[in-house]
Backbone as JSON, one array per atom type, in Angstrom:
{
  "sequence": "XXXXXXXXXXXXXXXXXXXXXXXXXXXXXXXXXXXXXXXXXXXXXXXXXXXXXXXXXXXXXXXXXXXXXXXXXXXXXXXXXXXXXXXXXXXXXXXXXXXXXXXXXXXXXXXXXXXXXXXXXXXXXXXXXXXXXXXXXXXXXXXXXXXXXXXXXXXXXXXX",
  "N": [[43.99, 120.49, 104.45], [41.63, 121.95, 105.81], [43.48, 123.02, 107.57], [44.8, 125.15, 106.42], [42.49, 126.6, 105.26], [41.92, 127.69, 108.34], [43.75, 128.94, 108.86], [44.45, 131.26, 106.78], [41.75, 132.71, 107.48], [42.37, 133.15, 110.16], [45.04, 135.02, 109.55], [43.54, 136.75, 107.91], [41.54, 138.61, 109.48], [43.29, 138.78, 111.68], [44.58, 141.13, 110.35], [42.4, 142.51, 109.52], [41.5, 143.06, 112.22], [44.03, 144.64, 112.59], [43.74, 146.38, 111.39], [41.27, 148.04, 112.34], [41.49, 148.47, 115.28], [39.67, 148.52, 117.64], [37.98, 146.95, 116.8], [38.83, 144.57, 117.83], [39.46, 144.64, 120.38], [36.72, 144.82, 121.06], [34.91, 142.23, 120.87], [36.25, 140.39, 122.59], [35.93, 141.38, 125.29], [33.2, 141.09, 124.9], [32.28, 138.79, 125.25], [34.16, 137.95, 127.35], [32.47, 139.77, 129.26], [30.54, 138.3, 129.54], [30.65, 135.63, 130.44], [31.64, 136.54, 132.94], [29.18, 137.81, 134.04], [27.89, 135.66, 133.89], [28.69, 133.76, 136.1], [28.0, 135.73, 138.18], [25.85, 135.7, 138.35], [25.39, 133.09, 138.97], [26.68, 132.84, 141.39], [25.37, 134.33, 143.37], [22.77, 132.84, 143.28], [23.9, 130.32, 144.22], [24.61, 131.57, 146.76], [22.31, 132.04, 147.93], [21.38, 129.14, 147.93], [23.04, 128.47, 150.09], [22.78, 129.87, 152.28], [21.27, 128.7, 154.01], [22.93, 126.68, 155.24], [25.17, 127.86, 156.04], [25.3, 131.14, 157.3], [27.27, 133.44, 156.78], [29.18, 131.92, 154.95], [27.0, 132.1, 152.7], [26.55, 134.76, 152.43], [28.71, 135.95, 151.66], [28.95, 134.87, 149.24], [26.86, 136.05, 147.95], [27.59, 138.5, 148.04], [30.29, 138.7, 146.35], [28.69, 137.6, 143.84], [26.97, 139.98, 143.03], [29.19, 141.54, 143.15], [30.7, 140.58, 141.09], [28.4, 140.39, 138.89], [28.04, 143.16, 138.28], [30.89, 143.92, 137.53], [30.33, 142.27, 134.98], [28.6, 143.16, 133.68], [29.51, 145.79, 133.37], [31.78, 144.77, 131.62], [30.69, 143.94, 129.19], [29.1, 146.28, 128.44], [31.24, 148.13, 128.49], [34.14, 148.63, 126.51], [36.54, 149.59, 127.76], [36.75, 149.45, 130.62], [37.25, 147.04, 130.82], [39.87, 146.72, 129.36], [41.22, 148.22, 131.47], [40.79, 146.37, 133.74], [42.36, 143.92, 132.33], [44.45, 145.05, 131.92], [45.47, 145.8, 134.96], [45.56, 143.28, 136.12], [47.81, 142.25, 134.83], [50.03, 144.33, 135.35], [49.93, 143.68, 138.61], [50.74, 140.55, 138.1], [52.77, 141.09, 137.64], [54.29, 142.26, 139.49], [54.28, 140.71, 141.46], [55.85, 138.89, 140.39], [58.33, 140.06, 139.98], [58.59, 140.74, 142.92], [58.87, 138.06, 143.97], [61.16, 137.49, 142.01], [63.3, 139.01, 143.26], [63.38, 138.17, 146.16], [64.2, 135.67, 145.56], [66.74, 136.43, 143.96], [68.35, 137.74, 146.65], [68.69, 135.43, 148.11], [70.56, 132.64, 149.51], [70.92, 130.17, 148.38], [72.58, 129.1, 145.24], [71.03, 127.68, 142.77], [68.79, 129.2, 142.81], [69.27, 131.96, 142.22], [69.56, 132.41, 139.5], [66.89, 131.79, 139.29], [65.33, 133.5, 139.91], [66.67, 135.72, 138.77], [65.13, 135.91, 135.92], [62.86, 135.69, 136.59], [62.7, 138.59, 137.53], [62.98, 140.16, 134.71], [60.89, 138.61, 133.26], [58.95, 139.48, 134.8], [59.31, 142.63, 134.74], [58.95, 142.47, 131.75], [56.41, 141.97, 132.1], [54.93, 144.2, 133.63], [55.55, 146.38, 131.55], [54.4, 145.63, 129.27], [51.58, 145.87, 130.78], [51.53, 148.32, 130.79], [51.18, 149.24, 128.33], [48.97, 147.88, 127.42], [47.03, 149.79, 128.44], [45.73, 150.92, 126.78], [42.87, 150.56, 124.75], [42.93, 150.71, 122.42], [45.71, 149.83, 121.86], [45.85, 147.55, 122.88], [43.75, 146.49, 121.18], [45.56, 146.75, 118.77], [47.51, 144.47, 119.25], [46.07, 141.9, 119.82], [45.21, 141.65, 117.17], [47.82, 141.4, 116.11], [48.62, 138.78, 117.03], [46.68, 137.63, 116.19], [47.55, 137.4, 113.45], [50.3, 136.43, 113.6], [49.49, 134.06, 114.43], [48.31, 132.7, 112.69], [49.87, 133.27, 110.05], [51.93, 131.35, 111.41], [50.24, 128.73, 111.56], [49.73, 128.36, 109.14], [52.2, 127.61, 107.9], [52.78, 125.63, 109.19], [53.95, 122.12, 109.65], [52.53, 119.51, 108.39], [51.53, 116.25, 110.5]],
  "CA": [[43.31, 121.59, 103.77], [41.16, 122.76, 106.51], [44.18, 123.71, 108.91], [44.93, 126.68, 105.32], [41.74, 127.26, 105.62], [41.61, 128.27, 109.24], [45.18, 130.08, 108.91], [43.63, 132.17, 106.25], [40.35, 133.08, 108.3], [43.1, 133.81, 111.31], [45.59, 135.95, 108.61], [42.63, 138.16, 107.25], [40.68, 138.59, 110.7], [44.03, 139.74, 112.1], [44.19, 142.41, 109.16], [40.94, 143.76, 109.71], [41.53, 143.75, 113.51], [44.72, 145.35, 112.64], [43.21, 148.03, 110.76], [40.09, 148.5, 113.15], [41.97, 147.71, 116.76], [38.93, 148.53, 118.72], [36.9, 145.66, 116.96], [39.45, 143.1, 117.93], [38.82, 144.45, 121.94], [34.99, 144.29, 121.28], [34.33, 140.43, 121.33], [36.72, 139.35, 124.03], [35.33, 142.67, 126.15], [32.21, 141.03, 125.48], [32.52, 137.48, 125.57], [34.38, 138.16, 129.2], [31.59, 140.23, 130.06], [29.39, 137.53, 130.2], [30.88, 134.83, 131.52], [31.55, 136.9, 134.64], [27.74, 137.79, 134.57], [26.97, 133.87, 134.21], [29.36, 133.81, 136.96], [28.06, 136.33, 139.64], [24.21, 135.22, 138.28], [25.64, 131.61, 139.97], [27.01, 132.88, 142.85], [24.32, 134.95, 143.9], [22.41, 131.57, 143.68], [24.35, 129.8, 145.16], [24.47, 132.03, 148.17], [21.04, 131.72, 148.82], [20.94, 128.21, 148.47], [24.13, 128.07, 151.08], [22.01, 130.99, 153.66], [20.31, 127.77, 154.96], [23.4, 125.9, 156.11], [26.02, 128.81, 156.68], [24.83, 132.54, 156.74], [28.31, 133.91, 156.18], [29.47, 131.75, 153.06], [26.16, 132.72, 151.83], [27.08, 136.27, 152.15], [30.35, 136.31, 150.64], [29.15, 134.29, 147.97], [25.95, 137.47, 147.44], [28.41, 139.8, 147.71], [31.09, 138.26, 145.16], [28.27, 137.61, 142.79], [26.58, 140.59, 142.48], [30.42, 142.51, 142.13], [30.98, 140.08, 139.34], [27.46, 140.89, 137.99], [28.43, 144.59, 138.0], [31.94, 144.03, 136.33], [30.06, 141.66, 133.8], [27.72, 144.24, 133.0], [31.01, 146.82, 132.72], [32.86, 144.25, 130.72], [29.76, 143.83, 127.81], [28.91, 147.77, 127.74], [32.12, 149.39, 128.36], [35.34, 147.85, 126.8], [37.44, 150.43, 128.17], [36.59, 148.87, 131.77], [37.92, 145.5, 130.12], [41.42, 146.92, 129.01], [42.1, 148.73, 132.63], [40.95, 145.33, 134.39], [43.44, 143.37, 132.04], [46.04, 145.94, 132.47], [45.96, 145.81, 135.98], [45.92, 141.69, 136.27], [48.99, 142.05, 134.53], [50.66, 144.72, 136.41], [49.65, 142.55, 139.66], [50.95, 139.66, 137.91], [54.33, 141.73, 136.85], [54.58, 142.98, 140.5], [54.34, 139.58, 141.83], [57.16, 138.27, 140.12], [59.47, 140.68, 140.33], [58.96, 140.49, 144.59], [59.5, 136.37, 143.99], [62.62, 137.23, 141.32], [64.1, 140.11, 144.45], [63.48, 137.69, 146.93], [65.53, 134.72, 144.66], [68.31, 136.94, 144.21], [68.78, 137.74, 147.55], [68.47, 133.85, 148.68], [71.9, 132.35, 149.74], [71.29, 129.55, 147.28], [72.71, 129.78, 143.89], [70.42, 127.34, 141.85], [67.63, 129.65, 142.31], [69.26, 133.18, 142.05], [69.07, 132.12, 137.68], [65.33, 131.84, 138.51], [65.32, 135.73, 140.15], [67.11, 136.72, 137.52], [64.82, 135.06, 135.23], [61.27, 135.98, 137.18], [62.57, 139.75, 137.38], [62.92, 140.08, 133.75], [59.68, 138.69, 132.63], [57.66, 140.61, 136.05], [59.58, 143.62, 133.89], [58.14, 142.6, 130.38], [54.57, 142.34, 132.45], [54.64, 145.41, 133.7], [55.74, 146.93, 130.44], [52.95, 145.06, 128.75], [50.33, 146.34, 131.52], [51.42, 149.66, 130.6], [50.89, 149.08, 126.88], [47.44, 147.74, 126.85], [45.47, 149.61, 129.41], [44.92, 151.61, 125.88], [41.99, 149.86, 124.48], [43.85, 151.14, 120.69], [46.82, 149.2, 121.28], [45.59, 146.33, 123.15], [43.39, 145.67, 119.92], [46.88, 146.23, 118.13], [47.96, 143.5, 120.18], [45.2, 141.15, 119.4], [45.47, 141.49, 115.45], [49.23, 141.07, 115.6], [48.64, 138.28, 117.29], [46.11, 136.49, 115.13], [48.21, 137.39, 112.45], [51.23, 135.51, 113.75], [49.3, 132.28, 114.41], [47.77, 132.43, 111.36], [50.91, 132.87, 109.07], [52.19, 130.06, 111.63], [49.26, 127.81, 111.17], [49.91, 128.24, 107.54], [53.74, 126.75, 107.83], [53.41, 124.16, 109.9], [53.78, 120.76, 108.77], [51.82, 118.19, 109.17], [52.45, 114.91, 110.57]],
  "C": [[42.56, 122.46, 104.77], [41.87, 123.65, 107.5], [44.57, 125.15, 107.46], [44.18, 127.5, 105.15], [41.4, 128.3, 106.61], [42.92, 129.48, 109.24], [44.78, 131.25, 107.88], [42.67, 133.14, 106.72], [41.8, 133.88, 109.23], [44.11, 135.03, 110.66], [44.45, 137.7, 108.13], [41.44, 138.57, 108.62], [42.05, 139.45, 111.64], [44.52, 141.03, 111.31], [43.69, 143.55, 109.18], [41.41, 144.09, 110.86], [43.63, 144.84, 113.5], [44.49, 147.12, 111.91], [41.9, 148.78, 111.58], [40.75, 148.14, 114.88], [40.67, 147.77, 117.04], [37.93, 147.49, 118.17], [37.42, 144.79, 117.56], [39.0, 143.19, 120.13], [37.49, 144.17, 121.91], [34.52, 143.09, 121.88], [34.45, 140.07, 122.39], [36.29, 140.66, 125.2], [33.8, 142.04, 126.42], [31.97, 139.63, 125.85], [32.5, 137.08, 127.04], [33.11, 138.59, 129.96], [30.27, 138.98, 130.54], [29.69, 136.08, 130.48], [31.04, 135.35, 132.52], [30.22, 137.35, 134.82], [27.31, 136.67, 134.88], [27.46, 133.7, 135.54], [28.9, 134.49, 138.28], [26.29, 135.84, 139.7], [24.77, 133.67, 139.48], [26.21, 131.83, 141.44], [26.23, 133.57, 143.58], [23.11, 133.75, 143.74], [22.41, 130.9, 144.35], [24.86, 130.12, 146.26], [23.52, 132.02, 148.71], [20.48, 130.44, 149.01], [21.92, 127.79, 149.89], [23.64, 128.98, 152.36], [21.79, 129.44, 154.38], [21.41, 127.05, 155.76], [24.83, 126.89, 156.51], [26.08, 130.35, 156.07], [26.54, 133.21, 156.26], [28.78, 133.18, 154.93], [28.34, 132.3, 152.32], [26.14, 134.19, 151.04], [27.9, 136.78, 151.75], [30.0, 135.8, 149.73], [27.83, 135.69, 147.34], [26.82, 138.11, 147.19], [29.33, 139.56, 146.36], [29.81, 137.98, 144.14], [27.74, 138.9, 142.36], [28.45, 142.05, 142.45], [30.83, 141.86, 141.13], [29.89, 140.23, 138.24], [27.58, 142.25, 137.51], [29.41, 144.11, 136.89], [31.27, 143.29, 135.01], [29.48, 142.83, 132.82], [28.89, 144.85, 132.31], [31.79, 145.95, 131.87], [31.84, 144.71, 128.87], [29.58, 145.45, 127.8], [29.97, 148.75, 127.55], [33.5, 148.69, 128.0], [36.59, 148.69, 126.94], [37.78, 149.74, 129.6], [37.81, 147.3, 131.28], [39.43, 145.61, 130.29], [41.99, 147.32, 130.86], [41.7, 147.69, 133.66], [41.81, 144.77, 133.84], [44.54, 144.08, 132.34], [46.26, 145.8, 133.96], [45.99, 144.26, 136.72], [47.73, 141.35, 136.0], [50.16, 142.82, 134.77], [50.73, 143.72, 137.57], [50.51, 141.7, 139.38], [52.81, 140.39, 137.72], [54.95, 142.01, 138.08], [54.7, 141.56, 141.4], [56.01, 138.77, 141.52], [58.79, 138.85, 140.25], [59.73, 140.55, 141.66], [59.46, 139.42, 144.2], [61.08, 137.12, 143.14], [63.6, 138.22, 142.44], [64.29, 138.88, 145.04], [64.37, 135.99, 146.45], [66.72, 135.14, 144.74], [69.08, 136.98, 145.08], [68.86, 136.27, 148.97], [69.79, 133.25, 149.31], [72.12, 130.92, 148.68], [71.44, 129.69, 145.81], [71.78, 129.22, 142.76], [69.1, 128.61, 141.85], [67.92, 131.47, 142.45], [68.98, 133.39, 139.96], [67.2, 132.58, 137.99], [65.22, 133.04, 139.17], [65.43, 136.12, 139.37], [66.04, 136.91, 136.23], [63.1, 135.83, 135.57], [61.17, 137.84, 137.43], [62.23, 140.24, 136.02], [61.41, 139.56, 133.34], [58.68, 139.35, 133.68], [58.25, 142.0, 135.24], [58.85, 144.02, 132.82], [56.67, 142.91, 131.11], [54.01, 143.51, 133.02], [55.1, 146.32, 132.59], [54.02, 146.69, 129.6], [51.39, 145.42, 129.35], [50.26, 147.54, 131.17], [50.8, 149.79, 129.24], [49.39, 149.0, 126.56], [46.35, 148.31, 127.74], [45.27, 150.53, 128.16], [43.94, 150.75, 125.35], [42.31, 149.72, 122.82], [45.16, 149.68, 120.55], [46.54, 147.84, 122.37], [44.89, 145.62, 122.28], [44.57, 145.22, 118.75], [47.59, 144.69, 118.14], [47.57, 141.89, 119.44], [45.1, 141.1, 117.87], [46.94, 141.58, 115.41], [49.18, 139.64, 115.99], [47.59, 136.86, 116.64], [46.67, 136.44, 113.97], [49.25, 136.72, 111.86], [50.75, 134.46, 113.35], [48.69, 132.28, 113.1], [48.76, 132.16, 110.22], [51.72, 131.82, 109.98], [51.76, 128.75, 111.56], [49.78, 127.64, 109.62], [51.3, 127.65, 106.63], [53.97, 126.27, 108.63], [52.94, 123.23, 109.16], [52.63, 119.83, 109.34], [51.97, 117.33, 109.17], [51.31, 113.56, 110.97]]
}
């Protein structure tokens, strides 16, 4: 009973966020935002407790915290910032695979020209997909189609 419950909650939550996209970016815009603040708050910590036994890690770890305190900030006030950091993780990530699926193809062994073929094609979809959501509109799209699924899948699976 409670897993109909939650598929319900996930069904009408993807709904709304399908009818409001930009609430469905809100949360995880802000959510993110502050774990990478908790995040650069700790490393800017823990660079000054690390000054005492090596001034350079200390200083890469200042520096990396207070640019993750910035982006935190930019994640919680601006979730526009949010969408064109995810969009470009997943470009990156799309651009990545496609070099690995080139560099497969052109391999002289054949078991792993399948996985080129294979790693071009989805570095394709991810740069498709990077293009798609650096809108902040249709990356909430995204996110309420997607609670929508698991929810009417939650709601027909069996249980065992």
């Amino acid at each position: 009973m409670e897993k109909n419950k939650m598929a319900f909650i996930l069904i009408i939550l993807g709904i709304i966020v399908l009818a409001f996209p930009l609430l469905g970016v809100l949360p995880f815009s802000i959510l993110t935002g502050f774990g990478v603040l908790f995040l650069g708050i700790g490393l800017i910590l823990a660079g000054y407790v690390d000054m005492k036994t090596s001034k350079s890690l200390g200083i890469i770890e200042i520096v990396l915290g207070v640019l993750a305190f910035i982006l935190g900030i930019g994640f919680i006030f601006n979730p526009a910032l949010f969408t064109f950091v995810a969009s470009l993780f997943i470009y990156l990530a799309g651009l990545f695979l496609i070099i690995v699926g080139v560099a497969a193809l052109i391999s002289k062994t054949g078991g792993t020209r399948w996985n080129g073929v294979v790693a071009l094609v989805i570095g394709l979809i991810y740069i498709l997909l990077g293009y798609l959501i650096k809108d902040p509109f249709t990356l909430g799209l995204l996110i309420g189609l997607w609670l929508l699924i698991t929810g009417v899948l939650l709601l027909f699976q069996k249980n065992y």
